[in-house]
MARZAKOL-504027 format. One record per residue (C-alpha): residue number from 1; residue in one letter; chain; x, y, z. Coordinates in Angstrom, 3 decimals. Example, Ala and Ser with C-alpha at 12.3 -4.5 7.8 and 13.67 -1.06 7.14 Angstrom:
2
nr / rest / kette / east / north / up
1 / A / A / 12.300 / -4.500 / 7.800
2 / S / A / 13.670 / -1.060 / 7.140
END
This chain:
285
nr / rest / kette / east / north / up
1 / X / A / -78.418 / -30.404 / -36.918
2 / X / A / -78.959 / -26.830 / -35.886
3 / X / A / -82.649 / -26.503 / -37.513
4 / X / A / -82.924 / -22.445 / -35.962
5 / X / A / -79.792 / -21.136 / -38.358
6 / X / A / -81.539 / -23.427 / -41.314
7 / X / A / -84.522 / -21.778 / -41.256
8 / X / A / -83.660 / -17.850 / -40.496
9 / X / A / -81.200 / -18.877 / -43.650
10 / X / A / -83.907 / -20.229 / -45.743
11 / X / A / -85.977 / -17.470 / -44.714
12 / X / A / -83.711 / -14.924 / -45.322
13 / X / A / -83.421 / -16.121 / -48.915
14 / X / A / -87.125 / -16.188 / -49.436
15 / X / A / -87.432 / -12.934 / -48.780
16 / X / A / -84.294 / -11.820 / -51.039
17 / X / A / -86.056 / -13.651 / -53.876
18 / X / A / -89.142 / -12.366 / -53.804
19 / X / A / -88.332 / -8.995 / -53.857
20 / X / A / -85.503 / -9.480 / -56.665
21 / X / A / -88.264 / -11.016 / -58.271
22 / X / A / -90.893 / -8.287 / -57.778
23 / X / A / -87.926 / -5.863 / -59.045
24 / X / A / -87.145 / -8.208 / -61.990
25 / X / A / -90.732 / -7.842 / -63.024
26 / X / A / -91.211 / -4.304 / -62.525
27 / X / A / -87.665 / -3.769 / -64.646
28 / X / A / -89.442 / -6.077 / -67.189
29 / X / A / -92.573 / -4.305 / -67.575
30 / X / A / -90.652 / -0.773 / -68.801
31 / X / A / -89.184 / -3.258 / -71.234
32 / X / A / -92.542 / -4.153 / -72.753
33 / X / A / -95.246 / -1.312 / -74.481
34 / X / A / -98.118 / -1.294 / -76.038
35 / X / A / -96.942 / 0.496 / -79.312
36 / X / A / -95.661 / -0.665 / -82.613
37 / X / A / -91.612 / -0.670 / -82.295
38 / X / A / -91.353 / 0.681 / -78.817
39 / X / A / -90.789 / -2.790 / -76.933
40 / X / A / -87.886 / -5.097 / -76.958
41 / X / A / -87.596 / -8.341 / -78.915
42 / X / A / -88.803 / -11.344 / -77.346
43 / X / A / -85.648 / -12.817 / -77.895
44 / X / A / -84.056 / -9.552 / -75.473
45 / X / A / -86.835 / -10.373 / -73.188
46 / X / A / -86.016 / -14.253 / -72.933
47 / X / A / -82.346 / -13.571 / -72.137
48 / X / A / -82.871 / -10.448 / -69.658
49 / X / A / -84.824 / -12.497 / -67.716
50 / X / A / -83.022 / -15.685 / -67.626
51 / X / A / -80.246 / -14.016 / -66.629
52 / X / A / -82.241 / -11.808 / -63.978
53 / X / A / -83.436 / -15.473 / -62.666
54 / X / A / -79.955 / -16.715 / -62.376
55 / X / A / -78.668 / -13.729 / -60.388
56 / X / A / -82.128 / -14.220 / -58.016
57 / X / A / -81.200 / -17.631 / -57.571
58 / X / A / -77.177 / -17.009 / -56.386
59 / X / A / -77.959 / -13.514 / -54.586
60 / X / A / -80.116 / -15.431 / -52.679
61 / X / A / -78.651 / -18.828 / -52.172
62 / X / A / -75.453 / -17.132 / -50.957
63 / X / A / -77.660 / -14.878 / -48.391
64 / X / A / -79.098 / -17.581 / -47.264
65 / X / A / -76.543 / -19.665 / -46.819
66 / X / A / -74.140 / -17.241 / -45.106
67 / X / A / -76.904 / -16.305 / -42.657
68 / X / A / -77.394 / -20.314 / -42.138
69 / X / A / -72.921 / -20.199 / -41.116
70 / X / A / -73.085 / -16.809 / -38.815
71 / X / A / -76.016 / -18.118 / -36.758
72 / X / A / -75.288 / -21.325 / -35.730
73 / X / A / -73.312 / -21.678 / -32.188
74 / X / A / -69.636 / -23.267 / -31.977
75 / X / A / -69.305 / -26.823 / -32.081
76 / X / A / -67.031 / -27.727 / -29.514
77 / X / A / -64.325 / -30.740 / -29.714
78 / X / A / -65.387 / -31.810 / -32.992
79 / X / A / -62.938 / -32.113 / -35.868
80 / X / A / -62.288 / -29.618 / -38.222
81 / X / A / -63.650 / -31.219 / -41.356
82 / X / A / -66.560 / -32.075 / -39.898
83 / X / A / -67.389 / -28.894 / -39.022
84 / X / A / -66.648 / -28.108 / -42.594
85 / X / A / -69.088 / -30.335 / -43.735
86 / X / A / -71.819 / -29.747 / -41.423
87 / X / A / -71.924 / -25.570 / -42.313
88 / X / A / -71.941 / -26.900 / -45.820
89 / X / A / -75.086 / -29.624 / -44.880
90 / X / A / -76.411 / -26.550 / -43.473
91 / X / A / -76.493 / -24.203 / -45.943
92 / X / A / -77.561 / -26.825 / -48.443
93 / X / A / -80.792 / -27.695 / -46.434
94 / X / A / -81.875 / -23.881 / -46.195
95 / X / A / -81.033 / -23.328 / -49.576
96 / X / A / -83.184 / -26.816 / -50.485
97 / X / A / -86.143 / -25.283 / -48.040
98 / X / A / -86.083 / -21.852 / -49.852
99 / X / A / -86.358 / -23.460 / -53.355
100 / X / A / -89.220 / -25.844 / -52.447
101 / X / A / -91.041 / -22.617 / -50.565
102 / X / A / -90.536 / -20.928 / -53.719
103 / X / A / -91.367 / -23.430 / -56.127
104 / X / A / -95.036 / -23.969 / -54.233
105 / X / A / -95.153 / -20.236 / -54.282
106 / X / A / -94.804 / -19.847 / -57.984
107 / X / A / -96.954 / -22.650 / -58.870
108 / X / A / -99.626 / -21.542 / -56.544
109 / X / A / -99.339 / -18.207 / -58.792
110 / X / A / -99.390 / -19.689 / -61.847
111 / X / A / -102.643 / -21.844 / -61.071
112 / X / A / -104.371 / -18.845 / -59.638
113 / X / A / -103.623 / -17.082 / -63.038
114 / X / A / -104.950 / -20.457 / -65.034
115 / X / A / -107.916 / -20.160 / -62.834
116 / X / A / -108.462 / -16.513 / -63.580
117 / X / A / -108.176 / -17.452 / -67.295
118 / X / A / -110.633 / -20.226 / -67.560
119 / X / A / -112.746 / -17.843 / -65.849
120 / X / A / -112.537 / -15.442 / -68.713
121 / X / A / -113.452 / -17.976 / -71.205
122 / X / A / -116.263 / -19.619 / -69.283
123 / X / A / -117.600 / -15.800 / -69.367
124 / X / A / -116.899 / -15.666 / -73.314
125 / X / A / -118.803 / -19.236 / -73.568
126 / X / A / -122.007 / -18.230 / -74.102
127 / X / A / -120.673 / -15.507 / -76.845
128 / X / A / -118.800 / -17.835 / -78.500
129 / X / A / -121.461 / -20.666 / -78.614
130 / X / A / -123.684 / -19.220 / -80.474
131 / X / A / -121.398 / -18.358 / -83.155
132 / X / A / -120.484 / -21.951 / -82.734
133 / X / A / -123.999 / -22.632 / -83.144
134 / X / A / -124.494 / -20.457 / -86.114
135 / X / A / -121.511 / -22.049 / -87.769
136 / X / A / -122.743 / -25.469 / -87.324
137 / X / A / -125.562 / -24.693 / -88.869
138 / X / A / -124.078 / -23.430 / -91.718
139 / X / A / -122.202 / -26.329 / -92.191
140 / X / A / -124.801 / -28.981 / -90.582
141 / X / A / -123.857 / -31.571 / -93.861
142 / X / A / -119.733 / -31.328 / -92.723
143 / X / A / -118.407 / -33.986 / -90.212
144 / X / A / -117.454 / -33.250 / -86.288
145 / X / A / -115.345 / -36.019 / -85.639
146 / X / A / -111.982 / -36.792 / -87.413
147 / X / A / -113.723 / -40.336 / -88.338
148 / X / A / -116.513 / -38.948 / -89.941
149 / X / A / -114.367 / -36.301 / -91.605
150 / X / A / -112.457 / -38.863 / -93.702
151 / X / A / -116.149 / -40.978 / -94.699
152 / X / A / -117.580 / -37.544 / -95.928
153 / X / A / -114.361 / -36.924 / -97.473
154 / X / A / -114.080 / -40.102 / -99.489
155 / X / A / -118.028 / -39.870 / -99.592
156 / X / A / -117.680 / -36.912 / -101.488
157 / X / A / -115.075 / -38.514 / -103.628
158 / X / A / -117.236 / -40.928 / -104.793
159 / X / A / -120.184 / -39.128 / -105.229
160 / X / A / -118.601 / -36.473 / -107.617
161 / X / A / -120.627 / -35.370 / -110.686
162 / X / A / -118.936 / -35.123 / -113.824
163 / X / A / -121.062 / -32.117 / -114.540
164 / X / A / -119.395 / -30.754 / -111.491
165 / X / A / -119.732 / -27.234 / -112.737
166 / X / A / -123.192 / -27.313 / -112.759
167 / X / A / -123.039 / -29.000 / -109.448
168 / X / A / -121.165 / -26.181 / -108.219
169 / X / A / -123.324 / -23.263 / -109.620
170 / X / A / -126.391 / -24.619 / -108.493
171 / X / A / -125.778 / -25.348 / -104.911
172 / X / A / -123.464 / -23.127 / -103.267
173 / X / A / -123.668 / -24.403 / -99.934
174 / X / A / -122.781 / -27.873 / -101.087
175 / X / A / -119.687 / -26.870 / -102.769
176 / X / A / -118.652 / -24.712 / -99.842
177 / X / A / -118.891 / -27.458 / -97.729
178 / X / A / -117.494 / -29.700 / -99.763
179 / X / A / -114.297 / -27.567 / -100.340
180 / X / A / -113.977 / -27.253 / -96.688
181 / X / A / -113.931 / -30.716 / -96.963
182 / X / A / -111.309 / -31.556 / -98.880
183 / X / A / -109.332 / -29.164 / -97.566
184 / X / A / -109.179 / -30.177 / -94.180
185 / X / A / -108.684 / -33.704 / -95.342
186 / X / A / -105.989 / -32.142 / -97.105
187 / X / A / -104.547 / -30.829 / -93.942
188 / X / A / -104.558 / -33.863 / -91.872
189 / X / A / -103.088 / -35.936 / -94.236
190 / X / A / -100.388 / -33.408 / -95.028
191 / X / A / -101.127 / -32.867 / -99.083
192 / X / A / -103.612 / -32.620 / -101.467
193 / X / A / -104.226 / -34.905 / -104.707
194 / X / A / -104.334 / -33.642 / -108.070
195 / X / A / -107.416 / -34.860 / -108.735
196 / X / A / -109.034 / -32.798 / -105.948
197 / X / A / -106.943 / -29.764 / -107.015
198 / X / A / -108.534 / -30.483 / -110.757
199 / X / A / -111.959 / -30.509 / -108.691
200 / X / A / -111.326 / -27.391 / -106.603
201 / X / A / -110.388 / -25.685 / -110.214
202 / X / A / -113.899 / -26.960 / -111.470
203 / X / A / -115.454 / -25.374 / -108.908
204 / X / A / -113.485 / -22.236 / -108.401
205 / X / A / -113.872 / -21.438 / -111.838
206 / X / A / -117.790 / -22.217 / -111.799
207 / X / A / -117.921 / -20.053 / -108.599
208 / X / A / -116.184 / -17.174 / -110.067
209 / X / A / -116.134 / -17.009 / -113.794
210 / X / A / -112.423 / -17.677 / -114.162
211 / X / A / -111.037 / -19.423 / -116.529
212 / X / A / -109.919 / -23.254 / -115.639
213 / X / A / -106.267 / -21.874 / -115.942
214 / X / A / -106.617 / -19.245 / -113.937
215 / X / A / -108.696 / -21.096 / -111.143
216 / X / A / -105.988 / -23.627 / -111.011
217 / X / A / -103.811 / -20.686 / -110.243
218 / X / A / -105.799 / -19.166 / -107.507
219 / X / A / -106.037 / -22.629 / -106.412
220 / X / A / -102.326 / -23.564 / -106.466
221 / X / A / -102.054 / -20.261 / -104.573
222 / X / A / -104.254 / -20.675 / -101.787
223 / X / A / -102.560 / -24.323 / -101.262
224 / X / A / -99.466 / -22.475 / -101.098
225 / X / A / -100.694 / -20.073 / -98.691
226 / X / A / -101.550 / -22.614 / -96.259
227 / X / A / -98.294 / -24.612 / -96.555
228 / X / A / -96.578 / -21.309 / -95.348
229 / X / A / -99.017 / -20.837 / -92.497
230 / X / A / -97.809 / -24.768 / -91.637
231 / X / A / -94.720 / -24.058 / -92.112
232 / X / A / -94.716 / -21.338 / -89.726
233 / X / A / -97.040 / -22.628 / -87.216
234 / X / A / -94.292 / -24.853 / -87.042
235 / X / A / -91.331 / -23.361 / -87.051
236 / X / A / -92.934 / -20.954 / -83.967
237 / X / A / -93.476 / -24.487 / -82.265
238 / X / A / -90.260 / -25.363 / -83.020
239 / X / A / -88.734 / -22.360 / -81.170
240 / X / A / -90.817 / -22.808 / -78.774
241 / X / A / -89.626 / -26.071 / -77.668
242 / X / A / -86.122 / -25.184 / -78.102
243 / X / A / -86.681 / -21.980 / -75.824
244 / X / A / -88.066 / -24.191 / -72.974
245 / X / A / -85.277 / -26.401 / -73.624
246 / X / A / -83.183 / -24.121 / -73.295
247 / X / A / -84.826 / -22.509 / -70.113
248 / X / A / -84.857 / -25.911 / -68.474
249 / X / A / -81.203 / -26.706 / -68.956
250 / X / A / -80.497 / -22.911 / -67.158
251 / X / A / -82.778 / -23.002 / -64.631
252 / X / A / -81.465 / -26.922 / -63.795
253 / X / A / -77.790 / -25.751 / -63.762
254 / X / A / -78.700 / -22.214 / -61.812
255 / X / A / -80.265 / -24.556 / -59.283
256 / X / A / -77.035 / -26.672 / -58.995
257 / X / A / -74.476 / -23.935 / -58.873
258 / X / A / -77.183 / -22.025 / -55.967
259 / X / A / -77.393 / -25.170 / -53.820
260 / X / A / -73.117 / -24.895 / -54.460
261 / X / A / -73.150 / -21.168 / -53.501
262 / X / A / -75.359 / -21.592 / -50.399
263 / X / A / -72.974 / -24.608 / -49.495
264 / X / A / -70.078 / -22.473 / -49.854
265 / X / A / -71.588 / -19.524 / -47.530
266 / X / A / -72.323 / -21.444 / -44.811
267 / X / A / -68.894 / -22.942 / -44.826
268 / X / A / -67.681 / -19.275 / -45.142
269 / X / A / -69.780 / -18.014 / -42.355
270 / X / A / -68.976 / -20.918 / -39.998
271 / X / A / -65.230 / -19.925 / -40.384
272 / X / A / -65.616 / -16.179 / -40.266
273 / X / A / -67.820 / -17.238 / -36.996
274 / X / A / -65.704 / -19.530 / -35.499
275 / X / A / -62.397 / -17.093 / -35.874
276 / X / A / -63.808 / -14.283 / -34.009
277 / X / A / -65.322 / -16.550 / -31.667
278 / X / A / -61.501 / -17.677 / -30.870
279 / X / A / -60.179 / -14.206 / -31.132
280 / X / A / -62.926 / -12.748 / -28.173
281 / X / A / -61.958 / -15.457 / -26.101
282 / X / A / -58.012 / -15.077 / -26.588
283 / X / A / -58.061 / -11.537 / -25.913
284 / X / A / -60.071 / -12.004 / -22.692
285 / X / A / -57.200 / -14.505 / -21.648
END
C-alpha cells in the first residue's frame, strides 16, 4: 500500500466535489424564484439535480482515482496482474476516503441547518404559546390526549339531548366543542357515522337557520372537503416516499459505478505511468 498517492487522490476528489457542488447549487438557485410561474417544476428540479449529483460523483471519482495511478512509484518485479489489481485497490480506497469525507461533511451541514431551525422555532415558542394558550382555553372542556379524545367522544355520544337544537342554540361553546369532537374522532378512525352526521345537521341547522336538508348538505360537503385534503395529504406523502426511493436507488448505484470509475483510473494511470516510465529508461539505453 502506497497511502501518499491514496490520499492526494482522495483529496483531489474532495476538492472536485465540492466545488461541482457549490456550482450545482449556484446553477440551482437561477432555477428557483420567488414569483408566481417564473421557477421550474419540482419535478425539473428533482431530476437536474440528481443528475448534477451523478456527474459530481464520476467527475470526481475518476479525478481521484487517476491522480491515485500517476502518483504512485513503479513496482518493480512484481507481476503484471498484480499490479493491475493493486492501482485498482488504490483508487478504490481514495475514492472510499473521499465519499466518507464527504458524507461527514454533508451531514455536518445538514445538522448545522437542523440546529439553525430549531433555533427559529424555540424563538417563535413564546409567540406561539400563547396562542396555544388562548386556544386551550377556548376549548378547556375538549380532550389532549388521543385516550381522552375517544371517552369525550363516546361521552358526548351518550350524553346527547334529544332536544339537541335547543342544546345547540343555547350553548355555543358546547356545540363547538363538541363538533370538533366528533370530527376529529371522525378523522382518526377514518369515517364518520350517520348518526353523528344526523347530529352535526341538528346542529348546523340550529346554528345557522338552515333548513335540516340543507345543513345535511353543507355537512356532507365539509366531510367531503376533508376527505380531499386526506386524500391529498396523502398522495403528497406518497410521492414523497417514492421520490426518496427513487433518490436512494440513484445515489446507491452512482456510488457503485464511482467506486468502478475511480478503480478504473487508477488502473489507467498506473499503465499510462508505468509506459513512459519504460520508454525514459529505453531511450536513455
Amino acid at each position: 500500500m502506497t497511502w501518499g498517492p491514496i490520499f492526494g487522490g482522495a483529496a483531489a476528489a474532495i476538492g472536485v466535489t465540492l466545488i461541482l457542488l457549490l456550482l450545482g447549487s449556484g446553477l440551482g438557485l437561477t432555477m428557483v424564484s420567488p414569483w408566481s410561474g417564473q421557477s421550474s417544476s419540482l419535478g425539473t428540479l428533482g431530476i437536474t439535480a440528481a443528475i448534477w449529483l451523478v456527474l459530481v460523483q464520476w467527475l470526481s471519482s475518476a479525478l481521484g482515482g487517476y491522480v491515485t495511478g500517476r502518483l504512485r512509484t513503479k513496482w518493480a518485479a512484481v507481476h503484471t496482474d498484480e499490479v493491475f489489481f493493486r492501482d485498482t485497490a488504490h483508487g478504490f480506497i481514495s475514492w472510499a476516503l473521499a465519499t466518507i469525507f464527504v458524507a461527514g461533511f454533508l451531514a455536518s451541514s445538514l445538522t448545522a441547518l437542523a440546529g439553525a431551525g430549531a433555533q427559529a422555532v424555540g424563538s417563535a415558542a413564546p409567540a406561539v404559546g400563547s396562542t396555544a394558550a388562548a386556544a386551550g382555553t377556548a376549548g378547556a372542556s375538549s380532550a389532549n390526549s388521543p385516550l381522552d379524545l375517544s371517552t369525550a367522544y363516546f361521552t358526548d355520544a351518550l350524553l346527547r339531548p334529544d332536544q339537541a337544537r335547543a342544546a345547540a342554540t343555547s350553548n355555543d361553546a358546547a356545540a363547538t366543542s363538541e363538533v370538533s369532537r366528533i370530527l376529529l374522532n371522525g378523522a382518526a378512525e377514518g369515517q364518520i357515522p350517520d348518526d353523528d352526521k344526523a347530529y352535526l345537521a341538528t346542529i348546523v341547522s340550529a346554528r345557522t337557520g338552515l333548513s335540516e336538508a340543507d345543513a345535511r348538505t353543507r355537512v356532507d360537503t365539509v366531510l367531503k372537503r376533508i376527505e380531499d385534503a386526506k386524500v391529498a395529504t396523502q398522495k403528497a406523502a406518497d410521492e414523497a416516499r417514492k421520490a426518496a426511493s427513487t433518490t436512494a436507488l440513484l445515489g446507491s448505484l452512482s456510488l457503485l459505478v464511482g467506486a468502478f470509475i475511480a478503480a478504473a483510473a487508477a488502473a489507467l494511470g498506473g499503465s499510462q505511468r508505468d509506459a513512459e516510465e519504460d520508454l525514459v529508461v529505453t531511450s536513455r539505453l
